[in-house]
C-alpha positions in Angstrom: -0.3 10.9 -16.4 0.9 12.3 -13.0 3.6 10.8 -11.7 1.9 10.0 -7.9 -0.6 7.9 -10.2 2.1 5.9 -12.3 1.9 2.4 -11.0 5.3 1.5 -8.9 3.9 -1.1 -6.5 4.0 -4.9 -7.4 1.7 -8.0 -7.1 3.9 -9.4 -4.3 4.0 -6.0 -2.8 0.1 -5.4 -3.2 -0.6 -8.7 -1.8 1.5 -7.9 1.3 0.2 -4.4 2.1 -3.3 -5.9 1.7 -2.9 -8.6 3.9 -1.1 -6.5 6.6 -4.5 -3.5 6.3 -6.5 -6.8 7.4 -4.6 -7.8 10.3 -3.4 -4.9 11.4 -7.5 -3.5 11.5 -9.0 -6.4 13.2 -6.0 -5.8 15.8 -6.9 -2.7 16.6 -10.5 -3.5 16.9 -10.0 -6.9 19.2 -7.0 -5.3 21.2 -6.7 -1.2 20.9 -9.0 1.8 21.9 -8.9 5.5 22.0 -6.4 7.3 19.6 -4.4 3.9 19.1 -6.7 2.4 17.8 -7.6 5.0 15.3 -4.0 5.3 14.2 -4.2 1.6 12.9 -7.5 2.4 11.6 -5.8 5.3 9.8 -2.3 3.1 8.8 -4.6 0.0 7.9 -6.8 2.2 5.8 -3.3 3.8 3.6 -1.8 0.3 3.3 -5.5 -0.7 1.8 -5.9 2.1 -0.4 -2.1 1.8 -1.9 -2.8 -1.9 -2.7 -6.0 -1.7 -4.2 -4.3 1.8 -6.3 -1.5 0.2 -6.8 0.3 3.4 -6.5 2.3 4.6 -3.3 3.0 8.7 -3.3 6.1 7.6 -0.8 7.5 5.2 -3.2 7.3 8.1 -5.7 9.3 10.7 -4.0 11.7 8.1 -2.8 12.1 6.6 -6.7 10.9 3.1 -5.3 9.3 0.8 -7.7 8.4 -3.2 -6.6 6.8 -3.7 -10.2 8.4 -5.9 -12.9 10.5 -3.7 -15.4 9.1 -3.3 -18.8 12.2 -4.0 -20.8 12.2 -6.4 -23.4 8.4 -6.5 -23.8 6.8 -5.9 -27.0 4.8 -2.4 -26.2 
């Protein structure tokens, strides 16, 4: 498996970027136009898409995982 696909964002994490893609859309929507608002549209959309993934190609290159380490659990 490549590594940009290998899971390294948690529930928690997932939850947060998810919730944050909502509010941060209907913000730009209610409150922003021209290129502003597109740039939420284009941020919310990336937090959306890494939550619902749970993967995150910037968490990769920086060696950041939020999931739960697998050690100790029967495989």
């Amino acid at each position: 498996m490549s590594e940009f696909r290998k899971g390294n964002v948690g529930g928690v994490d997932r939850a947060l970027r998810a919730l944050v893609a909502v509010a941060l859309a209907a913000f730009a929507y209610v409150q922003l136009a021209g290129p502003y608002a597109y740039a939420a549209y284009a941020v919310a959309a990336v937090l959306a898409a890494t939550a619902l993934i749970g993967s995150c190609p910037m968490y990769t290159l920086l060696g950041v995982s939020t999931c739960r380490s697998k050690i100790g659990r029967p495989t």
